[in-house]
Each structure stands twice: as C-alpha cells, then as structure tokens.
KOLKOLTI-897717 format. One record per residue: residue number from 1; x, y, z of N, C-alpha, C, O, CB in turn. Coordinates in steps of 0.2 Angstrom, whole numbers, plus 2048, in hexadecimal, padded with zeros to 3 digits. Glycine has a CB too. Example, Ala and Ser with C-alpha at 12.3 -4.5 7.8 and 13.67 -1.06 7.14 Angstrom:
BEGIN
R seq n_X n_Y n_Z ca_X ca_Y ca_Z c_X c_Y c_Z o_X o_Y o_Z cb_X cb_Y cb_Z
R   1 842 7E4 827  83E  7EA  827 842 7F0 827 847 7EF 82A  839  7EA  82D
R   2 840 7F5 823  844  7FB  824 840 800 827 843 806 828  846  7FD  81D
END
This chain:
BEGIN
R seq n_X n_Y n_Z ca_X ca_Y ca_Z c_X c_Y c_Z o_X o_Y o_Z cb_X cb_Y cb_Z
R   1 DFD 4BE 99F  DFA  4BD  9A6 DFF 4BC 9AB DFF 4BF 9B0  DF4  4B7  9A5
R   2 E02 4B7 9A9  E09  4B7  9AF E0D 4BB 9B0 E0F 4BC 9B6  E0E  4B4  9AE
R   3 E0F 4C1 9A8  E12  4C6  9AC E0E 4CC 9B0 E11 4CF 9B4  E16  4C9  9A6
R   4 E08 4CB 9AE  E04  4D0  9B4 E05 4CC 9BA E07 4D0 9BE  DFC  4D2  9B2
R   5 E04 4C8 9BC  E03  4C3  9C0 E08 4C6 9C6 E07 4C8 9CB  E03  4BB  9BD
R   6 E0F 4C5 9C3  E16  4C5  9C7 E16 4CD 9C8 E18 4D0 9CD  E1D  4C2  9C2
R   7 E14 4CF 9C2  E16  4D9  9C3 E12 4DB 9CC E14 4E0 9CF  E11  4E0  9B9
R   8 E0B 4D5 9CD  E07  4D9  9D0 E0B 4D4 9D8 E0C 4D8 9DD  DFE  4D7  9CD
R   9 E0D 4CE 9D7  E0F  4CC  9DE E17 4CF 9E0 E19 4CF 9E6  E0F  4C4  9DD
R  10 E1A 4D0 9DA  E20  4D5  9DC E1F 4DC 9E2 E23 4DF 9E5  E22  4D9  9D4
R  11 E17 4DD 9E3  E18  4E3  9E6 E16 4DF 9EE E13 4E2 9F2  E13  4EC  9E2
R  12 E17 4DA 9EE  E17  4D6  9F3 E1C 4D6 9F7 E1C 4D6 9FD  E15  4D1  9F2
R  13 E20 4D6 9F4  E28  4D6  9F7 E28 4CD 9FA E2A 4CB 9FF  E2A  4DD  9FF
R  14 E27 4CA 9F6  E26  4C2  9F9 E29 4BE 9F6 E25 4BD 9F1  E1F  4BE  9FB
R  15 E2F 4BB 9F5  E2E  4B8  9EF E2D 4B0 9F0 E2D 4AC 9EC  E33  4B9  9EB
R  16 E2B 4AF 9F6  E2A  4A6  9F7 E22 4A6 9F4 E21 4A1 9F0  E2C  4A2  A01
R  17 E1D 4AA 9F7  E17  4AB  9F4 E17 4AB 9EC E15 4A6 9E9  E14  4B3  9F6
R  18 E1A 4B2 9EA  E1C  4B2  9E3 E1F 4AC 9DC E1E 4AC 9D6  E21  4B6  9E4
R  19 E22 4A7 9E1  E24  4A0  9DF E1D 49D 9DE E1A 49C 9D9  E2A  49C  9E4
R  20 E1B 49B 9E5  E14  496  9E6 E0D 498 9E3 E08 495 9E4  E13  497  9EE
R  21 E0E 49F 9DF  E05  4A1  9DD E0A 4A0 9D7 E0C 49A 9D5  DFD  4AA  9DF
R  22 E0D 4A6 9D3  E10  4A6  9CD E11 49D 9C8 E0F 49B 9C2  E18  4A9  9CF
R  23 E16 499 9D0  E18  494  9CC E10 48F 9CB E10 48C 9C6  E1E  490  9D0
R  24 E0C 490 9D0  E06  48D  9CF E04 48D 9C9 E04 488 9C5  E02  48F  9D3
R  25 E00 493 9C8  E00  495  9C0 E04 493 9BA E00 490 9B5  E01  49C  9BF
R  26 E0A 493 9B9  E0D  48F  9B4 E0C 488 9B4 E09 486 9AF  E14  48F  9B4
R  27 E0D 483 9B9  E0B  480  9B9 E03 47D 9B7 E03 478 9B3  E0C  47F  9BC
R  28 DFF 47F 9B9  DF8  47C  9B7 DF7 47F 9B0 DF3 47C 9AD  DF2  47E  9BC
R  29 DFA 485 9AD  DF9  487  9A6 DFE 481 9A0 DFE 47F 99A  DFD  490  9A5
R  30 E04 47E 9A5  E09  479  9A2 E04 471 9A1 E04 46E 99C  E11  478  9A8
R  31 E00 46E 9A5  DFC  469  9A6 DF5 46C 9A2 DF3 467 99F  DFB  468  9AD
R  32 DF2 470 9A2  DEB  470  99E DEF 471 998 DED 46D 994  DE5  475  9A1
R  33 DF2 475 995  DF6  474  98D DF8 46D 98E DF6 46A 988  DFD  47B  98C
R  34 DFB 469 990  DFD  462  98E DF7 45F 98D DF7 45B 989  E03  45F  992
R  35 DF2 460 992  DEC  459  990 DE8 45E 98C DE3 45B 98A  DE5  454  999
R  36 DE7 463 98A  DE3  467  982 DE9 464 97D DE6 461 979  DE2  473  981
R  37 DEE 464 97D  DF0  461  976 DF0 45A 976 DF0 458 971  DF7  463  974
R  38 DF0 456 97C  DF0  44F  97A DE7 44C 978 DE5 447 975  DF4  44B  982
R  39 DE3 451 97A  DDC  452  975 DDE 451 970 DDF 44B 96E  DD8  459  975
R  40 DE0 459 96C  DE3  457  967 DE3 453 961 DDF 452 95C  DE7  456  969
R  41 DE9 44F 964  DEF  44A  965 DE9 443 963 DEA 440 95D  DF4  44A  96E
R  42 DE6 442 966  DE0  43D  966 DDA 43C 962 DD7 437 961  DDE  43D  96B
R  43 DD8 446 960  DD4  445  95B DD9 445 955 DDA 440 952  DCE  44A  95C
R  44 DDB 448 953  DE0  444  94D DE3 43D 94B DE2 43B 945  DE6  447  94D
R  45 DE6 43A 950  DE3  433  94F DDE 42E 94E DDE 428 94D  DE5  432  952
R  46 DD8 432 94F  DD4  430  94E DD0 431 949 DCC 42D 946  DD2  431  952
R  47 DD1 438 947  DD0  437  93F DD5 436 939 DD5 436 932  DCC  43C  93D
R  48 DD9 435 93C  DDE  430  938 DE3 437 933 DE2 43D 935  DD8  429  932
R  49 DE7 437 92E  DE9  43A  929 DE7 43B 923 DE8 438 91E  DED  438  928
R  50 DE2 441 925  DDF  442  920 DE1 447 91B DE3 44C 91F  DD9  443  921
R  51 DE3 449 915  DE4  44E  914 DE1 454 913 DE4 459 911  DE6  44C  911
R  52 DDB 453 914  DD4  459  913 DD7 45D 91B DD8 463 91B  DCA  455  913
R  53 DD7 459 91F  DD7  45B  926 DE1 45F 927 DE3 462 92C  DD4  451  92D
R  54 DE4 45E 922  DEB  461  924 DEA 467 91F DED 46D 91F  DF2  45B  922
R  55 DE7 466 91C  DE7  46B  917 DE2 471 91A DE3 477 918  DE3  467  910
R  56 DDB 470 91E  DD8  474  923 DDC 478 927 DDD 47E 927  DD4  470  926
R  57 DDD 475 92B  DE4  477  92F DEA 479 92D DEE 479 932  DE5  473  933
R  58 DEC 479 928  DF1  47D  926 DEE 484 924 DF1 489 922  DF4  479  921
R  59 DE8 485 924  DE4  48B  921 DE4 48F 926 DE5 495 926  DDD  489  91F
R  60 DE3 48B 929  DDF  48D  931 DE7 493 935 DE8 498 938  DDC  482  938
R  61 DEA 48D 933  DF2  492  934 DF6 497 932 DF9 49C 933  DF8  48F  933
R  62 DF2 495 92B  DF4  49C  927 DF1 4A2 92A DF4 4A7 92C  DF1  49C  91F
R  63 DE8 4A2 92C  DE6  4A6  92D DE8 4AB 933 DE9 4B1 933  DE1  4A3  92E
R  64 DE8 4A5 937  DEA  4A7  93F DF2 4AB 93F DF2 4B0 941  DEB  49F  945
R  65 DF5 4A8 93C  DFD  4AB  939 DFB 4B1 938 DFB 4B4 93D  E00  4A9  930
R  66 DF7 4B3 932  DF6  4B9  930 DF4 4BF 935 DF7 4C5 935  DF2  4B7  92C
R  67 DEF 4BC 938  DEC  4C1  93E DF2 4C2 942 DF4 4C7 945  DE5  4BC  944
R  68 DF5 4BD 942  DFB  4C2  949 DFF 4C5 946 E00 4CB 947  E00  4BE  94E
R  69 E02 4C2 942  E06  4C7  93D E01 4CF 93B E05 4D4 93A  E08  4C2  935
R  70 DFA 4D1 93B  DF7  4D7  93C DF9 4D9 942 DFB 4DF 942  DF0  4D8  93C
R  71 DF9 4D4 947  DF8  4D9  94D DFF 4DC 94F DFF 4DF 954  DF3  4D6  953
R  72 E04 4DA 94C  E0C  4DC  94D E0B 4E3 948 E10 4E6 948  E14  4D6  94A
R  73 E06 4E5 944  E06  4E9  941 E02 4EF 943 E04 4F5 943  E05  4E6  93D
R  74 DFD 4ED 945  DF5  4F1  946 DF3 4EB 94E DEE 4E7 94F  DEE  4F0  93B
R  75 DF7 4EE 953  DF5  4E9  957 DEE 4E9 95C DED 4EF 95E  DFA  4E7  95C
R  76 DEB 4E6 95D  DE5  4E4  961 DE0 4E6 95E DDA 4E4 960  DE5  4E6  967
R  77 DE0 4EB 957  DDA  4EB  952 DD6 4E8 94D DD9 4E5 949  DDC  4EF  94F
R  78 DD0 4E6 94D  DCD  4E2  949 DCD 4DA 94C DCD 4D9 952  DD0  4E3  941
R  79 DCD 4D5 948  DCE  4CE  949 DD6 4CE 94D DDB 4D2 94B  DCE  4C9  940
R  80 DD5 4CA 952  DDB  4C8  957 DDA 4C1 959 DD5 4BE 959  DDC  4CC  95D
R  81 DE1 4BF 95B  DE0  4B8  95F DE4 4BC 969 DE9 4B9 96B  DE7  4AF  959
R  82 DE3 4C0 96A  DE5  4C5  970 DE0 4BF 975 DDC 4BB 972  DE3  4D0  96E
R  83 DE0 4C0 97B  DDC  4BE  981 DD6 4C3 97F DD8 4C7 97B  DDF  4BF  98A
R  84 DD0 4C3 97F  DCA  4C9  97D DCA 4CE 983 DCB 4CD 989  DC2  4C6  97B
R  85 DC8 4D3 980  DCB  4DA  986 DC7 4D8 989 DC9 4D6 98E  DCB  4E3  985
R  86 DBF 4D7 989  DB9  4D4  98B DBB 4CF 993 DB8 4CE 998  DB6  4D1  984
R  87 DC1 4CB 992  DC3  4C5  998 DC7 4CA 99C DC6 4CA 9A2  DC8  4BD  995
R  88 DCC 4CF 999  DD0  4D0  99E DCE 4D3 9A4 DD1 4D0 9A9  DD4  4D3  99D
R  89 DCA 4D9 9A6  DC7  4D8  9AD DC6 4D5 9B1 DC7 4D5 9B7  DC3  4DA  9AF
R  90 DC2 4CE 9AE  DC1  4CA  9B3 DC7 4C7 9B7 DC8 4C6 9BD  DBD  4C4  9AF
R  91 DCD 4C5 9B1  DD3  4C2  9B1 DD8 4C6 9B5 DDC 4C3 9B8  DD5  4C0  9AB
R  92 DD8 4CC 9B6  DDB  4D2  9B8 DD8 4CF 9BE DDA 4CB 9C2  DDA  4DA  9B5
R  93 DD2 4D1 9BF  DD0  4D2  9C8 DCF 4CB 9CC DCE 4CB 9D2  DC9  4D5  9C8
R  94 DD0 4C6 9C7  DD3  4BF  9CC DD8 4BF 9CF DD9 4BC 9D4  DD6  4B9  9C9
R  95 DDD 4C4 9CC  DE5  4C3  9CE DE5 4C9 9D1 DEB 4C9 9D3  DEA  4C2  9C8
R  96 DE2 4CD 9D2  DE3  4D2  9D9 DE0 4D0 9DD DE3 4D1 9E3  DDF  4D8  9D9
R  97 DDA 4CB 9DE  DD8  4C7  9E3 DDC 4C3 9E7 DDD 4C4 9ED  DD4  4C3  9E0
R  98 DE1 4BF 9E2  DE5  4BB  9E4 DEB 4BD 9E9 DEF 4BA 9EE  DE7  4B8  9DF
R  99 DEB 4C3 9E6  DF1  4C8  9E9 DED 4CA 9F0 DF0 4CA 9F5  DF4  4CF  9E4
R 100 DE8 4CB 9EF  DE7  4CE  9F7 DE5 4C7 9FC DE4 4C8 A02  DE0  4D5  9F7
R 101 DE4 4C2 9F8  DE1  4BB  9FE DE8 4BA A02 DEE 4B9 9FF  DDD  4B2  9F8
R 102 DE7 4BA A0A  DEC  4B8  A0D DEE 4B0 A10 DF3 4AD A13  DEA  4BB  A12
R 103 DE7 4AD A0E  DEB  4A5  A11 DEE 4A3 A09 DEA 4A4 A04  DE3  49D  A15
R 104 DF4 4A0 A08  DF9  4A0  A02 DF4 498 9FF DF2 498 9F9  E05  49E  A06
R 105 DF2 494 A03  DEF  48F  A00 DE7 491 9FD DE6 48F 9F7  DEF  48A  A06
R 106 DE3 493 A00  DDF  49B  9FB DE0 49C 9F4 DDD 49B 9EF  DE2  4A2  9FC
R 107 DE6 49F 9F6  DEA  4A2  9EF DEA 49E 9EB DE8 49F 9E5  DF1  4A5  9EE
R 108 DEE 499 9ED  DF1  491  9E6 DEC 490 9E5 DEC 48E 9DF  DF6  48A  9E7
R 109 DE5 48E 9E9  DE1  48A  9E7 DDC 490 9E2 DD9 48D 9DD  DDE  486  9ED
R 110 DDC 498 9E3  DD9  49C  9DF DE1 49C 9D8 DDF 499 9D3  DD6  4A3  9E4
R 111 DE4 49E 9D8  DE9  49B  9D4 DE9 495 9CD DEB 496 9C7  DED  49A  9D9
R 112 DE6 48E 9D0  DE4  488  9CD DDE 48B 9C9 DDD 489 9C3  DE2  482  9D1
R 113 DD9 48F 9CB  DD2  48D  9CA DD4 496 9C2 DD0 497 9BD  DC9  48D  9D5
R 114 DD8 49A 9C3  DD9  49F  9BF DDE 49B 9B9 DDC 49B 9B3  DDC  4A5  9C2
R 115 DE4 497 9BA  DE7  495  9B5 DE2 48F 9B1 DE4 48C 9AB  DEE  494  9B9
R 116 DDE 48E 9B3  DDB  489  9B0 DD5 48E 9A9 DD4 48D 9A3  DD6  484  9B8
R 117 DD0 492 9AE  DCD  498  9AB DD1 49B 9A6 DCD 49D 9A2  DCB  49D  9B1
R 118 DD7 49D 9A4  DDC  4A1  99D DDE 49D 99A DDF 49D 995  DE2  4A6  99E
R 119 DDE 495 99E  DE2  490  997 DDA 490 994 DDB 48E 98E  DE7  486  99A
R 120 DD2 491 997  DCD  490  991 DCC 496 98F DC7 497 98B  DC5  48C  993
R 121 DCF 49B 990  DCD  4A1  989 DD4 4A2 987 DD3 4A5 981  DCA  4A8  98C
R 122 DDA 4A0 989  DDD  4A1  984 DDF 49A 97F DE5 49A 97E  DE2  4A4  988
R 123 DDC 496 97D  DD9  48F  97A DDA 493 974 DDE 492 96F  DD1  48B  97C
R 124 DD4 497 975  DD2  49A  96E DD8 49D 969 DD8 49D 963  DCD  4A0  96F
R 125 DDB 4A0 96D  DE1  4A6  96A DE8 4A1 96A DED 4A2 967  DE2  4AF  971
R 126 DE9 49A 96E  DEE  498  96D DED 490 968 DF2 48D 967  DF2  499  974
R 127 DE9 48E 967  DE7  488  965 DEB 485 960 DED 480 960  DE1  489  963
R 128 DED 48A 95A  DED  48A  955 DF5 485 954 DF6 480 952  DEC  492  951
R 129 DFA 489 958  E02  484  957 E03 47E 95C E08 47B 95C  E09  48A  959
R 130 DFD 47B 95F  DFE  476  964 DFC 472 95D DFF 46E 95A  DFA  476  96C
R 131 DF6 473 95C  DF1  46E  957 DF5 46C 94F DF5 468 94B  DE9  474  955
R 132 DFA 472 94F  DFD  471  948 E05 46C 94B E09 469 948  E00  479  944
R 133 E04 46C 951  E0A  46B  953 E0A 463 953 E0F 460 951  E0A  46E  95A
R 134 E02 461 956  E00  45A  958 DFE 455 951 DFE 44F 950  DF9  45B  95E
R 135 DFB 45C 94D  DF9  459  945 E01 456 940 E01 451 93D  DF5  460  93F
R 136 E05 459 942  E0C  457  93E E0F 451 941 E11 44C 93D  E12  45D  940
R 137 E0F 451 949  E11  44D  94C E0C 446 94B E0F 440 94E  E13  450  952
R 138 E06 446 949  E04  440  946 E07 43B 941 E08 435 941  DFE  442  945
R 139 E07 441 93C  E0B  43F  936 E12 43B 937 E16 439 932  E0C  446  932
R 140 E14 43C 93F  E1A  434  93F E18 42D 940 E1B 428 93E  E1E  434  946
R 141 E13 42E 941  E0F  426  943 E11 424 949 E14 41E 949  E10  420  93D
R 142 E11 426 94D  E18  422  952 E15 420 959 E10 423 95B  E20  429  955
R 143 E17 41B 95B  E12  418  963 E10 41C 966 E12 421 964  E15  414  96A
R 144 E0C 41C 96B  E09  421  96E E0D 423 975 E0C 428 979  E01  41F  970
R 145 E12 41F 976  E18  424  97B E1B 429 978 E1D 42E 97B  E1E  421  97D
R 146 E1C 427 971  E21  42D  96E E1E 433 96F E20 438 972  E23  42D  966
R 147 E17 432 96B  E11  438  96A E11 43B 970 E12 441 971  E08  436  969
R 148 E10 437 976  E0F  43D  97D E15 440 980 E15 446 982  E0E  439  984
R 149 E1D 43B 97D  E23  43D  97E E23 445 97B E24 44A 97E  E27  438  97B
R 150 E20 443 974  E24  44A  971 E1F 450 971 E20 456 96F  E26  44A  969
R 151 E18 44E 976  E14  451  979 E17 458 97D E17 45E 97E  E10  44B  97D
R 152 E1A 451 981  E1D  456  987 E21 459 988 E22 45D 98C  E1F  454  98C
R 153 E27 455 983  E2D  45C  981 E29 464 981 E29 467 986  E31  45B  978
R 154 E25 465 979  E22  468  978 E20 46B 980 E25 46E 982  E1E  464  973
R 155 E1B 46A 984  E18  46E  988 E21 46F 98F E20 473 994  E10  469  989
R 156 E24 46B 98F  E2B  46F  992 E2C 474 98E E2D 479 991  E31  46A  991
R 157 E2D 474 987  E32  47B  984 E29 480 985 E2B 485 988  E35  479  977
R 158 E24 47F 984  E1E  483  985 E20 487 98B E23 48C 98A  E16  47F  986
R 159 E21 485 992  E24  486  997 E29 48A 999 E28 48D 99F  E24  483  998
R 160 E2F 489 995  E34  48B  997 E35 493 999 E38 497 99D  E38  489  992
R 161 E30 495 992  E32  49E  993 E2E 4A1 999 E31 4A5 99C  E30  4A3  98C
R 162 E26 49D 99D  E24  49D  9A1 E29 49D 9A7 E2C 4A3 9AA  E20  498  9A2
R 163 E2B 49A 9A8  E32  497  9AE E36 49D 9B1 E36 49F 9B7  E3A  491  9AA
R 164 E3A 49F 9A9  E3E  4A4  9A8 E3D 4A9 9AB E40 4AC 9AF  E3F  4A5  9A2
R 165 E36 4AB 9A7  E32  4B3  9AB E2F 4B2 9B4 E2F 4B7 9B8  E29  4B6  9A6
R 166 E2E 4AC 9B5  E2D  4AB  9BB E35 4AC 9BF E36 4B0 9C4  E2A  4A4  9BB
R 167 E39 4A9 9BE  E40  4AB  9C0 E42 4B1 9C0 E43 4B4 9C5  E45  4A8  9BE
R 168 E43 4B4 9BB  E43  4BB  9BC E40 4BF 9BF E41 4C5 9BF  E43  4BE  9B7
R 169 E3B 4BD 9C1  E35  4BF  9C5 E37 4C0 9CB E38 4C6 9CF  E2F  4BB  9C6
R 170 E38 4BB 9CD  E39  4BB  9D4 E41 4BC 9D7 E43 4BE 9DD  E38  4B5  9D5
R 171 E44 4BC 9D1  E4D  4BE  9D4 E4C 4C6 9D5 E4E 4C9 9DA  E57  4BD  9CC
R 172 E48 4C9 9D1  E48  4CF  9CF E42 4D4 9D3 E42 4DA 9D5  E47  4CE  9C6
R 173 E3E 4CF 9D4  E36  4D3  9D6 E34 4D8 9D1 E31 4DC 9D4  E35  4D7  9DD
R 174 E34 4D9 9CD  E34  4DB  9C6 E2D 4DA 9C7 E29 4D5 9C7  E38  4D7  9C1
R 175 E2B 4E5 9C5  E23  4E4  9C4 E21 4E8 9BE E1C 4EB 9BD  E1F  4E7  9CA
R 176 E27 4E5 9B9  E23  4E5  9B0 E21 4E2 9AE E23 4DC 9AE  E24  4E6  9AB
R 177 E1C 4E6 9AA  E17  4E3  9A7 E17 4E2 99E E19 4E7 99B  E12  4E8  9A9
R 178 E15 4DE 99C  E16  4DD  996 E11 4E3 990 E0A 4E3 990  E16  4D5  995
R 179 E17 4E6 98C  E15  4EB  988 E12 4EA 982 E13 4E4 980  E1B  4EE  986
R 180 E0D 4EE 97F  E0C  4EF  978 E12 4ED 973 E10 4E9 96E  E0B  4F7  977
R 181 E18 4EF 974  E1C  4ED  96F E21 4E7 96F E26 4E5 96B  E1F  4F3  96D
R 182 E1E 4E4 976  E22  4DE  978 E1D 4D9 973 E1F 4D6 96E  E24  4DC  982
R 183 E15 4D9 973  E12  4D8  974 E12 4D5 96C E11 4D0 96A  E10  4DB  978
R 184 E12 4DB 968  E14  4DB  963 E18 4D6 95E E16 4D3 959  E15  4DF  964
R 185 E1E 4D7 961  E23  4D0  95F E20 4CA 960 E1F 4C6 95B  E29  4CE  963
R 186 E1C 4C9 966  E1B  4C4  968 E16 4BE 963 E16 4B8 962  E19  4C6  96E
R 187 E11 4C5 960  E0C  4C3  95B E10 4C2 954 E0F 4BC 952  E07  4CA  959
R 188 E15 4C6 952  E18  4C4  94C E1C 4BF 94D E1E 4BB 948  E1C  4CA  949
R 189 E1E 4BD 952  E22  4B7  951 E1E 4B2 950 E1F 4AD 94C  E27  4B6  957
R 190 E1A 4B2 953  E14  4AA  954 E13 4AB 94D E14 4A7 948  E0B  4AA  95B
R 191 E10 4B1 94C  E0B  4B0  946 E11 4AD 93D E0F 4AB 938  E07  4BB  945
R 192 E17 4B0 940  E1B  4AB  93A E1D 4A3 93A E1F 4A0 935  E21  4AF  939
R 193 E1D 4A1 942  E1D  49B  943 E19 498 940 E1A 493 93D  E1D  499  948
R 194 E11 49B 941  E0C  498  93F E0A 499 937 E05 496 934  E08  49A  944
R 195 E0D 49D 933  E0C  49D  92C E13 499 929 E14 499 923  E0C  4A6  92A
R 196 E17 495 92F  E1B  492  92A E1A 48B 92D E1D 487 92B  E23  493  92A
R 197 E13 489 931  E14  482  932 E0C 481 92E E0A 47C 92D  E14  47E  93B
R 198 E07 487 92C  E02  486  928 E06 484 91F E04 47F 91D  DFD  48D  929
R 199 E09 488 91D  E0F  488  917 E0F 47F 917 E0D 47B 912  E18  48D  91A
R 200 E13 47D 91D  E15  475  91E E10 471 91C E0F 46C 918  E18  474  925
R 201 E0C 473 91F  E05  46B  921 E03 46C 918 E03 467 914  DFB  46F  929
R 202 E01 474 916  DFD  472  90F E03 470 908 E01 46E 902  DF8  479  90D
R 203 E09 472 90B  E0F  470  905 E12 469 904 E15 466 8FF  E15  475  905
R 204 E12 467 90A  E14  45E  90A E0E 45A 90F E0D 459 915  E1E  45D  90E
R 205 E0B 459 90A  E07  455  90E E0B 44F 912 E10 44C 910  E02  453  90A
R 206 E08 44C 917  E09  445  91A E11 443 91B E13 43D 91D  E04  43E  913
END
C-alpha cells in the first residue's frame, strides 16, 4: 500500500506533499501496530504461561508459515494471508482520492483515517509474527518497561524498511510499483521466519 501510495504521489512532482501524506501513513501504521501488540502483550500476561496456549500458537505459525511459503510458490491461489482482492478497490480509490484532494491538511487527515482502515485488514494477514513475537517475549518475565521497551524496539525495526522506501521515494520520485515476484520473496521470507519461531515456541517450551 505505501509503495502504491508513493508510485501514485511521485507523478505529483511534490515532494514536500509526498513527505507529509506518505510519512503520515507510516506513521499511524507505526502507532496502531505498537498499541495491537501491546493488546497482545497484555492478554498473554494475563493468562499467564501456559503451555497449551504456546503450543496453539506455535501451530498457528506453522500454519501461517506454510501458507506463505505456498504463496512464493503458487502465489495468490487458494488460502492466502495477501490484503483480500475484495479490499483493494476500496483501498486503491482512497488513495487516488487523496491524490486529487487539494487542501494538504484534507489529505493527512484523509491519510490518518486510511492508514488506520489497512492496519484493520491487514491484522488478519500480519497478526501472526507480532503475537509470536509478544508470546516469547513474555517468557522473560521482565517489568513492564522492559516489555514496552522491547515493544518498541520491535515496532522501530517494523518501521525501518517503511522509512527507507519512503526515502527513496522521495529522493527519487520513483513510480514503482511492487511486483508479483518481489512479492513473492516477500511471502517466503516471512513465511520461514514464521516456521522457525512456530518450531521454537512448540520445541522449548517456557
């Protein structure tokens, strides 16, 4: 969604705009992913260390693993964790909106109210490595500064590559679009992170 986002404000030729709606968007996708994992974060502590519940979720990773690793194979066919084709017009035609709205404060404020709208459908499809992320990181036991601390690392490194494609965005105006076969890696890599932290949770417990 960002890289369409930028591919579409690039033909703007603006890039102080392009900073201000673009960076908007990272940001509010950087803040609603840190308070969804610190959910999380909260319901795990709350039901404490169980091992039924690491052992579920480590399932749940394998599964999700699996599906992406198909879709680096056979992509967007059958079961996916992809945005559903079904959302992208809607999502497409926010951000043409945004592009043609002329008061810039408009835009950021239509800008907030979209990046808020893909962090709840993309929940579904990205859920799985925050939640494994926040289940492991229970298993330290540690004050609840550390927990938010290593919260936020976590949602800095989430970020980063956002930032990056935003910079290059804008040095560049750069109006590509991300590929089928970029897309691709993208699935196989997650999908093996996530078949080696499901591996983790059900082979060493606690």
């Amino acid at each position: 969604v960002l890289i369409l986002m930028i591919s579409l404000l690039a033909t703007l030729n603006d890039r102080k705009r392009m900073v201000a709606i673009a960076g908007t968007f990272v940001i509010v996708q950087g803040v609603a992913y840190f308070v969804f994992m610190a959910a999380w974060l909260n319901l795990f502590l709350l039901i404490g260390l169980s091992r039924a519940s690491e052992v579920v979720l480590g399932v749940i990773a394998l599964v999700a693993g699996l599906i992406n690793v198909k879709d680096f194979v056979a992509f967007g066919r059958g079961v996916t964790l992809s945005i559903p084709t079904s959302a992208k017009p809607g999502i497409y035609q926010r951000i043409r909106r945004l592009m043609n709205e002329r008061s810039l404060a408009m835009a950021i404020g239509g800008t907030i109210v979209l990046g808020m709208l893909v962090q709840v459908v993309e929940l579904v499809c990205t859920s799985g490595l925050p939640a494994l992320y926040t289940r492991i990181l229970t298993q330290r036991q540690l004050d609840p500064m550390a927990y938010y601390g290593y919260l936020l690392l976590y949602n800095v490194m989430y970020m980063v590559d956002d930032v990056m494609v935003l910079t290059i965005g804008v040095i560049t105006l750069s109006q590509h679009r991300l590929q089928e076969k970029e897309g691709r890696v993208l699935k196989l890599v997650s999908g093996l992170v996530m078949l080696g932290l499901g591996i983790y949770l059900i082979a060493f417990p606690g």
